[in-house]
N, C-alpha and C positions, 0 to 999 in steps of 0.2 A: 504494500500500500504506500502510494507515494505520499509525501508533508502534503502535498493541495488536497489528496482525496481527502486524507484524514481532516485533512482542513475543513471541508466539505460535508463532513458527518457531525459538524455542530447543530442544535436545535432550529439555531435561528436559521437555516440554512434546510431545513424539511419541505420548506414549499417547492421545493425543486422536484420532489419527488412525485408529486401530485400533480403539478405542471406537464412532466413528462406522461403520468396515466393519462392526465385530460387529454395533452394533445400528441399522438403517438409519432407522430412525423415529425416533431420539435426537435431542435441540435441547441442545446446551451454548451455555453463557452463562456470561462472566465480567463478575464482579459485585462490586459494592463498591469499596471505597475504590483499588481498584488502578485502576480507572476515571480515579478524581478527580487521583491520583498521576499518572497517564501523561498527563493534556492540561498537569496543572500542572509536568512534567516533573519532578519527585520522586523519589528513589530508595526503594523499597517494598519488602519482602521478603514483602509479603502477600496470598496466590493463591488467591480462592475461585470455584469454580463451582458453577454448578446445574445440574443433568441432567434433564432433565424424559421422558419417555416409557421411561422402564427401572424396572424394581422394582428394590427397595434390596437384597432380596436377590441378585441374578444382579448387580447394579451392583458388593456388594461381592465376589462370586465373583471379576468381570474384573479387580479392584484388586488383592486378593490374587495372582492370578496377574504383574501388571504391578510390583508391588512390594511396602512395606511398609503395611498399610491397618488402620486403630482405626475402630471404631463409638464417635463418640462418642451417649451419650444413647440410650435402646432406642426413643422414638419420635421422637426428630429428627430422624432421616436424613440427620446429618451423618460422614463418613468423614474421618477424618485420614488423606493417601495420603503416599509418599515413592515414586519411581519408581524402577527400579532402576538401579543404577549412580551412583548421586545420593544416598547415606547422609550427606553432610554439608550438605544443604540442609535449608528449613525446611518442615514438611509443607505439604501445599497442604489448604486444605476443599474438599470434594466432597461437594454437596448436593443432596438431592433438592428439588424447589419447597416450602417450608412455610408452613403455614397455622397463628395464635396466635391464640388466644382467651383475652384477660387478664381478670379479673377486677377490674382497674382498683386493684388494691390498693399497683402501684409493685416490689414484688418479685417475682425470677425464681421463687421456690417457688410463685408465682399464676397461671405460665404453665400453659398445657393445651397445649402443642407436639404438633403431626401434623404428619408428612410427607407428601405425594399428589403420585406422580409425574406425574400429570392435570394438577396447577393449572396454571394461566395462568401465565407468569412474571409478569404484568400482579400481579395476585394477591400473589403472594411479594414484589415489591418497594414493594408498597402499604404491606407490615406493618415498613419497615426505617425508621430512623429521620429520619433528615434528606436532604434534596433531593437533597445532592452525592452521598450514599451511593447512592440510589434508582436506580443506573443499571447495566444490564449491556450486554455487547456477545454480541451473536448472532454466534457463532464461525463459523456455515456462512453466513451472509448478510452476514457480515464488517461490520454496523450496530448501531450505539450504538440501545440502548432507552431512552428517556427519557420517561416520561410525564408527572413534575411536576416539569418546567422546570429538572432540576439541572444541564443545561449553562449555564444562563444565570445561576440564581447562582454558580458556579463564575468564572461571566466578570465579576461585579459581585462576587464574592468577599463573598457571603453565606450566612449558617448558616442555615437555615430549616426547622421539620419539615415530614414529609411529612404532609399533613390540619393538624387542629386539635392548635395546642401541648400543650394542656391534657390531652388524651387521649394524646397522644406521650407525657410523660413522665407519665402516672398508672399506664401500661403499666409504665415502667420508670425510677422516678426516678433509676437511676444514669444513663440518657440526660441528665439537667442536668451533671453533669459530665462528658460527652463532651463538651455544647456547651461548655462552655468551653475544655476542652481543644484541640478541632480549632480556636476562636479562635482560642489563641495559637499552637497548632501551624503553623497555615497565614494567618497573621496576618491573619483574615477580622474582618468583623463577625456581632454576630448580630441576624439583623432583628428588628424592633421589637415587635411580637405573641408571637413567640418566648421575646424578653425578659422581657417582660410575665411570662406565665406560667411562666417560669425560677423570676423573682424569689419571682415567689408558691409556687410550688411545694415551693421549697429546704430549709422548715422541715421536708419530710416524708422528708427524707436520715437522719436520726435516728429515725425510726418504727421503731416494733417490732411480733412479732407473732408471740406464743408465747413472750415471752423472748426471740426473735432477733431481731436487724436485718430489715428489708426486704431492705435494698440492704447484702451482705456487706461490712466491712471492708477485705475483702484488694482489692475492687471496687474501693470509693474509694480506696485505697492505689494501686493501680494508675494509675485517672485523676490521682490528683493529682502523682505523679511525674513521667508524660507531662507536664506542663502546664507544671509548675516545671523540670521539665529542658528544654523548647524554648523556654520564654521565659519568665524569674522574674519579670521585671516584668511582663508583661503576665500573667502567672499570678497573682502580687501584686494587682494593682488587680483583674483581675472576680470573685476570689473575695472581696476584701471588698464589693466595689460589688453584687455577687449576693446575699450574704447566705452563702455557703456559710463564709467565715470566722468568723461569729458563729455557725454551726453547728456547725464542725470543731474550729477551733482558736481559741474566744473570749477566750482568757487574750491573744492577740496585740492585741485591739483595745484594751485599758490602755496600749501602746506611743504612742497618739494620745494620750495626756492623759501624758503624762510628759520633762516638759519636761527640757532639756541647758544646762549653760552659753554664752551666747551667745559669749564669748572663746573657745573650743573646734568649739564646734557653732551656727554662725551657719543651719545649715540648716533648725533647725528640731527638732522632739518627735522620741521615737526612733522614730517611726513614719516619717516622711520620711528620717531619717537612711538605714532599713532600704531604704527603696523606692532610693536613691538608692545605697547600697551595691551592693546587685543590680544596678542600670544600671549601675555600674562593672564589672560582669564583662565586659560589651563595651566598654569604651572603650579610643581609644586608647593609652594610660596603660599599660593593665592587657596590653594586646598587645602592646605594644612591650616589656613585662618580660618577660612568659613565651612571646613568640614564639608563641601561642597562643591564641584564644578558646572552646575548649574546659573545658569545667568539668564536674566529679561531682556525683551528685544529692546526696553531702554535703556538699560546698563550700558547692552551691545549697542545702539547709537549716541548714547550718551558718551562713549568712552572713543568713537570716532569721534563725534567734532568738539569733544570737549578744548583744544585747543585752537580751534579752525578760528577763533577772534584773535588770535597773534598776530598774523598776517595782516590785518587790518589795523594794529595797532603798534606796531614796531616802531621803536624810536631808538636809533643809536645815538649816545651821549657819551658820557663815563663808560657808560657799559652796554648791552642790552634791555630795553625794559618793554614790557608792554601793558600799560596800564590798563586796567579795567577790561584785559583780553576774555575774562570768562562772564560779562556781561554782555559785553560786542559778539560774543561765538555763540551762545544762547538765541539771542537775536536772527543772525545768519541761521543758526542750525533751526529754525524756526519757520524760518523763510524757505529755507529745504523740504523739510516735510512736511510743511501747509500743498505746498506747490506739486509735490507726490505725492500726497493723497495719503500718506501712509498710517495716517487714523483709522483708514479704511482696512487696512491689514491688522488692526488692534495694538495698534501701538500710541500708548498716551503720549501725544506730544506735551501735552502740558507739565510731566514728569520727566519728559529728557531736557526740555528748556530748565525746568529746576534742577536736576544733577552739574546741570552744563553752568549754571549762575554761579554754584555753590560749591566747584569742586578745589577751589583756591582757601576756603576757609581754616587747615591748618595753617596756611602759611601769614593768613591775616591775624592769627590768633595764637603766633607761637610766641608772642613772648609772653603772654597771659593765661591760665586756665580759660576756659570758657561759661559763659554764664550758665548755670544751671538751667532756669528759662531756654534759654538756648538749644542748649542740648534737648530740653523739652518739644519744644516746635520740629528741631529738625531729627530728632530719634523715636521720638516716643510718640510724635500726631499718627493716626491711621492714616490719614492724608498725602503725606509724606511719604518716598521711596526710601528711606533713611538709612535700612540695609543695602540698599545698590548706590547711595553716596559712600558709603565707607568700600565698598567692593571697587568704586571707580577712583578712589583717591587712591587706594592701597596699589592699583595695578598701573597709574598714573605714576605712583612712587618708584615703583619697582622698572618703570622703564624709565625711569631720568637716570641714566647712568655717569657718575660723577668722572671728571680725570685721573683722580684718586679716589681710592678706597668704595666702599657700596652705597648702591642707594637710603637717601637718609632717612630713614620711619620714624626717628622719636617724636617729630610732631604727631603722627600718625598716633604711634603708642601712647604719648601722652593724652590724645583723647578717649583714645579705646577705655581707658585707667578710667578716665571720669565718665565716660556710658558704660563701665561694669558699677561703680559706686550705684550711679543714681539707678543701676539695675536692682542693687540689691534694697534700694526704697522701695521699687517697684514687685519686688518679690513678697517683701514685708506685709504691703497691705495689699500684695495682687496686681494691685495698678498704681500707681503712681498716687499719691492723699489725692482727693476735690480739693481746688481750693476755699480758705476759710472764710474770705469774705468776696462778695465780689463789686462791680463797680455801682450799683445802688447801694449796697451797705457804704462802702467806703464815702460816698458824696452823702451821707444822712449822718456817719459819721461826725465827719469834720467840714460838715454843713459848706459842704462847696456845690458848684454850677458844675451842667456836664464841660470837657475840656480835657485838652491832651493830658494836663498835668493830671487827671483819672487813671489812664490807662497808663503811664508813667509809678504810681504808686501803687498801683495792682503791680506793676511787674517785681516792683523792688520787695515788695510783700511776698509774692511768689517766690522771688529768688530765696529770701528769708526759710520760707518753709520748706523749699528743697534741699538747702542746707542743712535742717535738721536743727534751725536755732528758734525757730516759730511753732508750738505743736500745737496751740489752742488761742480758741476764739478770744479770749482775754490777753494774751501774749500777743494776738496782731491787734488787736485797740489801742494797746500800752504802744505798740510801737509807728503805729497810724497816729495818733495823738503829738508824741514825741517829734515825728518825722514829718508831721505834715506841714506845719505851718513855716519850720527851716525848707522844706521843700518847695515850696511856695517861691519863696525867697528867692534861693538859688537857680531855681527854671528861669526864673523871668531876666535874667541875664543874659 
């Protein structure tokens, strides 16, 4: 029994069997990448078949009866199913054989999509993109269908399309960024004709046609997140080596020409600094901290452009400086993934702009502990990515490589030191105390108007109680009393 059968004898997967009673002429085939998944033994949650000798009409009758079934597309003869008893799985496609006649123009609005439950599957796998994908298994003959050799790059662990590259991706230039994706995905090569025509192809990911893209936003937002979240470096290197990063996101290529101080950054322009921060999210360094090689697609775009405002703010003087660069690269990186879409691929822009604002904060705060407050907002809000700022500063640290000796963490550690303290507050009473009073008590207090100097003496209260010098409602009045009216005072200066 081969892994697919066995694969095939799970519950949620019994409609098949019924399917074939109903209709005895039927050939299913499973197809696609779940193919590539099960020999490369991969965990996949993604089930497509093709049905060949049933009309899509009576095909979706049987669906509906067996569970939950969506026509996607009126002539694709693609069915989103969910079987029943299995409402928390992910739907399966269920496809009739298809036949595309592109217009060669690169976008899906250029497709002419028919279904014909007659075709060949010979036919339907012709029109898929790359070799590995090109393959289904005949469920009643229990045999892999492979016509253009993708078990054997699968076993040389090569990207290759199916026919001539050039015609693969003119069908559908968002195909150049799958190949790179399933690269780094399944950390293949892509063979060299392939390449070829990637490389030359790339400029036309930007095409338009009506006023709209070719190849939708939300498209490339999608691929490029895959990419970046299974491996940043190798997502890093083939999309500038491809061209796709002088396409996408060309404000990153002035990172190459913007050189760092060599006493600081012995590694190199921040373009190397950036490649080499990314490879620290694997090392061991970076695992032995956080027990973890796990990372979020904002950590992963947080810790490219965390320095991409350098470039913008370089000023040779004395030395190099770039002032306010992780305010200015927040901004730009902002401007990047608004304009990508890439919210659309589930990635919060609004927390990679905060990692990217915020990732300078030991070095503004090293010659002083940091406010407890502080530490409150940016470690302990639910709000806040607060564990992927500490993962991008640490891996920020570890690739600033000095002229001498290693990269320097005691800022680093010195705050880790003060978010274990205020951890163990936090352990004490669970979460961190409520605080004692808040800004109505304090203006009934000390009979003031609302006003900044409010949320100014909330804060210094708060700091009070996270220190452990403030534990009751009487010990902040004593000291709201005490401090308000010198407070008073001294603000208004």
């Amino acid at each position: 029994m081969t892994n697919l059968d066995r694969l095939l004898r799970q519950k949620q997967f019994s409609f098949i069997k019924r399917l074939q009673k109903k209709f005895p002429s039927a050939e299913i085939f499973l197809v696609g990448g779940i193919i590539r998944d099960t020999i490369l033994m991969r965990e996949t949650k993604d089930y497509d078949f093709v049905v060949r000798n049933v009309p899509a009409k009576r095909l979706q009758q049987f669906l509906s009866e067996e569970g939950w079934v969506d026509l996607v597309g009126k002539n694709f003869g693609v069915f989103k199913f969910i079987p029943k008893e299995f409402k928390d799985i992910e739907a399966f496609d269920i496809a009739l054989p298809r036949t595309e006649y592109a217009f060669l123009t690169g976008g899906y609005k250029d497709f002419d999509i028919q279904s014909d439950p007659k075709l060949p599957i010979a036919e339907d796998l012709k029109r898929r993109d790359f070799t590995i994908n090109a393959l289904a298994f005949d469920i009643q003959q229990k045999k892999i269908v492979d016509l253009f050799n993708g078990l054997a790059d699968i076993r040389k662990k090569i990207i290759r399309t199916v026919g001539k590259p050039t015609e693969r991706f003119k069908e559908d230039y968002s195909r150049i960024l799958r190949a790179l994706r399933f690269a780094c995905q399944l950390d293949f090569t892509i063979e060299k004709q392939t390449w070829s025509a990637l490389q030359k192809l790339i400029k036309n990911i930007n095409a338009k046609q009506d006023k709209d893209f070719i190849v939708p936003r939300e498209t490339i937002a999608k691929e490029m997140v895959k990419a970046f979240t299974f491996n940043p470096v190798c997502a890093f290197e083939l999309f500038y080596k491809s061209g796709a990063t002088k396409e996408l996101m060309p404000e990153l290529l002035k990172m190459k020409k913007c050189p760092q101080p060599r006493n600081f950054h012995s590694e190199g322009n921040v373009w190397k600094h950036t490649q080499i921060a990314l490879k620290s999210l694997r090392s061991k360094k970076f695992i032995k901290e956080f027990g973890t090689a796990e990372y979020s697609p904002e950590l992963v775009f947080g810790l490219m452009f965390h320095d991409l405002g350098k470039q913008y703010t370089i000023e040779r003087t004395d030395r190099l400086r770039y002032n306010n660069h992780d305010a200015v690269g927040a901004q730009k990186a902002r401007e990047i993934m608004e304009r990508l879409k890439l919210s659309s691929a589930g990635v919060a822009i609004d927390k990679v702009v905060w990692l990217i604002s915020r990732h300078m904060i030991v070095t503004h705060t090293k010659k002083s502990a940091m406010k407890k407050t502080t530490l409150e907002k940016y470690f302990f809000n639910p709000h806040n990515p607060g564990q992927d700022l500490m993962k991008l500063m640490h891996a920020d640290i570890e690739a600033s490589i000095p002229y001498r000796g290693k990269p320097n963490f005691s800022g680093y550690n010195r705050l880790r030191k003060e978010i274990d303290s205020l951890n163990k507050t936090a352990k004490k009473y669970k979460v961190l105390p409520k605080e004692i009073l808040d800004g109505h008590e304090i203006m009934k207090v000390l009979n003031l108007k609302p006003g900044p100097q409010i949320g100014k003496l909330k804060i210094a209260l708060r700091e009070k109680q996270l220190e452990g010098k403030i534990k009751t409602k009487q010990q902040a009045l004593t000291f709201l009393k005490k401090r308000g009216p010198r407070f008073n005072m001294t603000s208004s200066h």
